[in-house]
C-alpha positions as CSV (number, residue, x, y, z in Angstrom):
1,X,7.5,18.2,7.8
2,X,10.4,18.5,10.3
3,X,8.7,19.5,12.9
4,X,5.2,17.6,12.3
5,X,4.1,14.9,14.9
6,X,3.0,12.1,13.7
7,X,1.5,9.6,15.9
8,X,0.6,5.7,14.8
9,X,-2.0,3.7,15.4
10,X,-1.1,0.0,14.9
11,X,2.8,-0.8,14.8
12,X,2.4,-3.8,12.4
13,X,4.8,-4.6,9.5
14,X,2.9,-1.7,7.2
15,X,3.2,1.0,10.0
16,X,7.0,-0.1,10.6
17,X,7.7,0.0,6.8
18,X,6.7,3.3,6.7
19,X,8.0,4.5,9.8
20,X,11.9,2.8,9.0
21,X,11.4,4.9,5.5
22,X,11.0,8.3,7.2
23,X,13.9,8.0,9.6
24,X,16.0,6.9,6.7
25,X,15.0,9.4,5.0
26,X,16.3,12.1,7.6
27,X,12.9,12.5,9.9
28,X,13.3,13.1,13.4
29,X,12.3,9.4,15.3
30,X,11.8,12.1,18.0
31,X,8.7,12.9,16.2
32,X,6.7,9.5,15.8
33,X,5.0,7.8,18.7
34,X,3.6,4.5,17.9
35,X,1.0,2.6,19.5
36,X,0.1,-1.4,19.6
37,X,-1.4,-3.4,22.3
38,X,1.5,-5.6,22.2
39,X,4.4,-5.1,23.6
40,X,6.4,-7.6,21.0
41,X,5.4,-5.6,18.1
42,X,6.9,-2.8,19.9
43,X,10.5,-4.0,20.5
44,X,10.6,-5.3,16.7
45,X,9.6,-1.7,15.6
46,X,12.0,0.0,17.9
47,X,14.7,-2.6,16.5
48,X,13.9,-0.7,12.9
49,X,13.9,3.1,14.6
50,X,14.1,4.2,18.2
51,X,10.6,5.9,18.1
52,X,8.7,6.6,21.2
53,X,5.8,3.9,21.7
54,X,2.9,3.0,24.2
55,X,0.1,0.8,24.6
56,X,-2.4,4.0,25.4
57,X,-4.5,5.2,22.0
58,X,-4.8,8.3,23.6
59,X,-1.6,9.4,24.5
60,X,-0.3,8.6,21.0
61,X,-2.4,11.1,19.8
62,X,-2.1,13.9,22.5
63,X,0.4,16.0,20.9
64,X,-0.2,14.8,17.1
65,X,-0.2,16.5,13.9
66,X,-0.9,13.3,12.2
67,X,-2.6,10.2,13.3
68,X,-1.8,6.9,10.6
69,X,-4.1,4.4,11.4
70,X,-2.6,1.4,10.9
71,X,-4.8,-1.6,12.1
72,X,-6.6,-4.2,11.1
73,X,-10.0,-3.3,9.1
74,X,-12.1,-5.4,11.1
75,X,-10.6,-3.1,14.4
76,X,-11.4,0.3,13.3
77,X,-14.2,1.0,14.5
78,X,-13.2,-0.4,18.2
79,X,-10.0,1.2,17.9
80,X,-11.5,5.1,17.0
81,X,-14.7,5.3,19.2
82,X,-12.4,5.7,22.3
83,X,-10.6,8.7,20.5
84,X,-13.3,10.0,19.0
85,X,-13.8,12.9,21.2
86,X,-10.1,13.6,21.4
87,X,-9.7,13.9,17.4
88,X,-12.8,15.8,17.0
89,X,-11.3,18.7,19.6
90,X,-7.6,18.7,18.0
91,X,-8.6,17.8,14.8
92,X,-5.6,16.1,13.4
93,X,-4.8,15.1,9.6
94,X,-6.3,11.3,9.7
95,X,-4.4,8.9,7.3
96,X,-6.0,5.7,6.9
97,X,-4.1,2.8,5.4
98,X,-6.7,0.2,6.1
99,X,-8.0,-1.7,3.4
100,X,-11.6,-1.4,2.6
101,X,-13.1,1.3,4.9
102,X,-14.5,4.3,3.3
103,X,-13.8,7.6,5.0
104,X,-17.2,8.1,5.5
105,X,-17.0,5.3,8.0
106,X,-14.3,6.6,9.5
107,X,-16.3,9.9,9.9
108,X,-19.7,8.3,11.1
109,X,-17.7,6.7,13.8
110,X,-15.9,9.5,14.9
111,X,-18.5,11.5,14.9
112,X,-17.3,14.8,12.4
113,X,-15.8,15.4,9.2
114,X,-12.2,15.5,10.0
115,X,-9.5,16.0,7.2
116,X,-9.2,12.3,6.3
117,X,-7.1,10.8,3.2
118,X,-8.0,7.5,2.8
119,X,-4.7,5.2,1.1
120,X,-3.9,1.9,-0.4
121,X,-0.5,0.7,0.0
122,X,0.5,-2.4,-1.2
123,X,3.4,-5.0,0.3
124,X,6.4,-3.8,-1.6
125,X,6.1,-1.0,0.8
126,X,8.0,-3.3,2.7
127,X,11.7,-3.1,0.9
128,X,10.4,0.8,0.0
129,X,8.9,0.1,-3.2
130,X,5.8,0.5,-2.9
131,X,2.7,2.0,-4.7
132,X,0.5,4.0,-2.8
133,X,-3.4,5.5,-4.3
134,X,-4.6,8.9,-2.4
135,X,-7.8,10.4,-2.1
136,X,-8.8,12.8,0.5
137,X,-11.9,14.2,1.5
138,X,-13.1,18.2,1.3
139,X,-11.6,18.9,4.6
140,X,-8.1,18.3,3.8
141,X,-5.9,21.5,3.3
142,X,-3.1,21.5,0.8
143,X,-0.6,21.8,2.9
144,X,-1.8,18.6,4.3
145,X,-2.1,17.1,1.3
146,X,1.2,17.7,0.9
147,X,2.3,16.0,4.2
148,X,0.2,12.9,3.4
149,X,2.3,12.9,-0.1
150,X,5.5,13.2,1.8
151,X,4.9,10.1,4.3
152,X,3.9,8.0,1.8
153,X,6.5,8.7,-0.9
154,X,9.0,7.6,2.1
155,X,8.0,3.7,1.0
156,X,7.6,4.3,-2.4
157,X,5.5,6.2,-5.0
158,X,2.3,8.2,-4.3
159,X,-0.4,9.2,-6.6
160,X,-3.9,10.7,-5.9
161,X,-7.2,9.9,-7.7
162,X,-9.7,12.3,-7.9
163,X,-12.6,10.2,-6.3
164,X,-12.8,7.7,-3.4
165,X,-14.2,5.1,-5.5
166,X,-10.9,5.2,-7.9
167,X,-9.6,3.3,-4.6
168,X,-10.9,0.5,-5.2
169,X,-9.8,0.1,-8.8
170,X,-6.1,1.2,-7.1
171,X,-6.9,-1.9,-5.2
172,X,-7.4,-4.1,-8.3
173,X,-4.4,-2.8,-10.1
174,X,-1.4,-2.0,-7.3
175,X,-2.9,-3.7,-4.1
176,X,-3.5,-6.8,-5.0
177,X,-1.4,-6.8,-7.9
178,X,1.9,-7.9,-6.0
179,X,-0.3,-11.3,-6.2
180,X,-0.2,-11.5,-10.1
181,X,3.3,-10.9,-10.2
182,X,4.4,-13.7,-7.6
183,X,1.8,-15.8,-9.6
184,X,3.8,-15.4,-12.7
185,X,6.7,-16.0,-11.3
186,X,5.7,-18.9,-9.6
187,X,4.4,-20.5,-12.8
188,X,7.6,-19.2,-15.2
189,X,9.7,-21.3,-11.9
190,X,7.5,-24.3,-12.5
191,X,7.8,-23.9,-16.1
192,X,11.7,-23.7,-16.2
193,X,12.2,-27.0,-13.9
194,X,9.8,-28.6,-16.3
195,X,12.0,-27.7,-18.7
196,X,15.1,-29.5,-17.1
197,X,16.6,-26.7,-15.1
198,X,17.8,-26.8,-11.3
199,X,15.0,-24.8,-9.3
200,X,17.5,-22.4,-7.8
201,X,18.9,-21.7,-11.5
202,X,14.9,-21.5,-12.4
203,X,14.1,-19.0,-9.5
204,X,17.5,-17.0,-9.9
205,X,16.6,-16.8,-13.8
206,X,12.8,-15.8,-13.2
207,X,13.6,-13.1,-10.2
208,X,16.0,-11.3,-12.0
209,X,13.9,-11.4,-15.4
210,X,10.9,-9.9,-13.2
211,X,13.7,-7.6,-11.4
212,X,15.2,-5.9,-15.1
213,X,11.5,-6.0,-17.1
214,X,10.6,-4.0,-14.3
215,X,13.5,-1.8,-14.0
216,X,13.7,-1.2,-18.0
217,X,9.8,-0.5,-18.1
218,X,10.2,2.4,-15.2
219,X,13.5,4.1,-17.3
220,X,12.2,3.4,-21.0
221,X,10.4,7.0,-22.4
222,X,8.4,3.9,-24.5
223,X,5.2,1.9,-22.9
224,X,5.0,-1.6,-22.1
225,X,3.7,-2.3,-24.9
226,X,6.4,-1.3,-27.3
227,X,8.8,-3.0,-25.1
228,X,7.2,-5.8,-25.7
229,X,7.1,-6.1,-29.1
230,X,11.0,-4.9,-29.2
231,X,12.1,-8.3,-27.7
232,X,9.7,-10.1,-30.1
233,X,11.4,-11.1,-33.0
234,X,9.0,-12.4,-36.1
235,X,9.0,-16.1,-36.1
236,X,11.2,-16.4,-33.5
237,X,11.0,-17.9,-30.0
238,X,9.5,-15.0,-28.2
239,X,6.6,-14.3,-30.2
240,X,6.0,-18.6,-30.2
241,X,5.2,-18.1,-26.6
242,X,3.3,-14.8,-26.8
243,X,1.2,-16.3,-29.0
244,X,0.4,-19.3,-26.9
245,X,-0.4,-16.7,-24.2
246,X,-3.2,-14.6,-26.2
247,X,-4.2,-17.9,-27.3
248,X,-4.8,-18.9,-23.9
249,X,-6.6,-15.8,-22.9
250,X,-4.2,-14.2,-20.5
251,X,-5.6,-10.8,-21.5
252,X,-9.2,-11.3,-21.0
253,X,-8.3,-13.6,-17.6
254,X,-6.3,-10.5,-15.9
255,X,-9.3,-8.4,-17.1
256,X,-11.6,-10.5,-15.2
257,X,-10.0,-11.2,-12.2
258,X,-8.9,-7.6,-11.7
259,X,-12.9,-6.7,-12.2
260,X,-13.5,-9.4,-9.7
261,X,-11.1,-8.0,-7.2
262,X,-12.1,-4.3,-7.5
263,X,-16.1,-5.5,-6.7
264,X,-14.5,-7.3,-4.3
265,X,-12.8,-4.2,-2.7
266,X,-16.6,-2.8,-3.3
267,X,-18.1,-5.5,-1.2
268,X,-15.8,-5.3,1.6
269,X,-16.0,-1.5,2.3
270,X,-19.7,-1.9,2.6
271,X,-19.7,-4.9,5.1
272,X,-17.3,-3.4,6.8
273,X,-19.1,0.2,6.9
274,X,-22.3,-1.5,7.9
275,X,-20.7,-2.9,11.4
């Protein structure tokens, strides 16, 4: 991994995330090239890690090892047509963290099957806690498996599924599911100034409830569920408002709208795949 080149495509707030997490993790910003068409995104990148960086696709990629792309779904295909012929001769490990496009996209518009690993990040990636889903196609070796693995763990965690269309439920669950969690806090904030507090004691309380939930779900050797019937006393307080939640349907509502989002993730690869 010292020694590995890795070049990226796109130098938005994703590819500087990751990028700020190697370097602090002791990778060489000798190493990483970064390319955007503009120059602003640039300089706020190079404020994060002193990285090389052009405007020029293909000289990002000249010397790679690695080649992150990092743009916008609707861009890919605009952005890899023009490197097409340079990827297929040097044949790179292709990480894609763009929502929605299928590596067999990415391999009809290149032209070749090319060891690809397809990703899905989410936006706590950001402060390098992110969760990242993996799958890579038949040409990827192990070793580079094993590089993909390292770049991503440098935000966060990183867990491969064993088929591409496991994506797509990684979607539903960690991609989106940032979403969910700001939703509940936003309503538990709402809640708690109904309910006669300040709304900076409300939002303090609810950030750090989310913040130590969290933290005592990843240390406890017990599941969530367990956990949650621990701070449920019978008759008490707690299990008044749990019960107005199952009441309410909150399980069978985050069953449905994750199902929605995951067809949704299904719908998107397609129209995007079909440009």
């Amino acid at each position: 991994m010292a020694t590995t080149k890795l070049a990226f495509i796109g130098a938005g707030n994703m590819a500087s995330s990751i990028i700020g997490g190697l370097v602090n993790k002791g990778y060489s910003a000798r190493s990483i090239i970064a390319s955007d068409p503009h120059e602003g995104t640039l300089e706020r990148l190079k404020a994060i890690a002193p990285v090389r960086t052009t405007s020029d696709n293909q000289k990002a990629i000249a010397d790679a090892d690695v080649v992150i792309l990092a743009v916008k779904p609707q861009v890919m295909k605009d952005v890899l047509v023009p490197i097409a012929a340079s990827l297929r001769e040097k044949r790179p490990l292709i990480i894609s963290i763009a929502a929605g496009i299928e590596i067999g996209s990415i391999e009809k518009w290149l032209g070749a099957q090319l060891p690809i690993v397809r990703c899905m990040p989410n936006t706590p990636a950001l402060v390098q806690t992110g969760a990242t889903g993996l799958f890579a196609n038949a040409a990827v070796s192990a070793e580079q498996r094993a590089l993909a693995d390292n770049i991503l763990r440098a935000v966060g965690i990183a867990l491969w599924v064993g088929s591409e269309a496991e994506i797509d439920a990684v979607t539903a669950v960690s991609g989106s599911g940032p979403a969910y969690f700001f939703m509940v806090m936003e309503a538990m904030q709402a809640a708690g100034e109904k309910l006669g507090l300040t709304p900076d004691v409300a939002k303090q309380l609810t950030l750090q409830t989310a913040l130590g939930a969290a933290q005592m779900a990843i240390a406890s050797d017990v599941d969530t569920a367990e956990l949650r019937r621990r701070v449920t006393s019978p008759n008490g307080t707690t299990e008044r408002a749990i019960a107005a939640f199952e009441a309410g349907g909150l399980r069978e509502l985050f069953d449905k709208g994750m199902t929605d989002c995951r067809d949704r993730s299904i719908e998107l690869a397609r129209e995007l795949g079909d440009r």
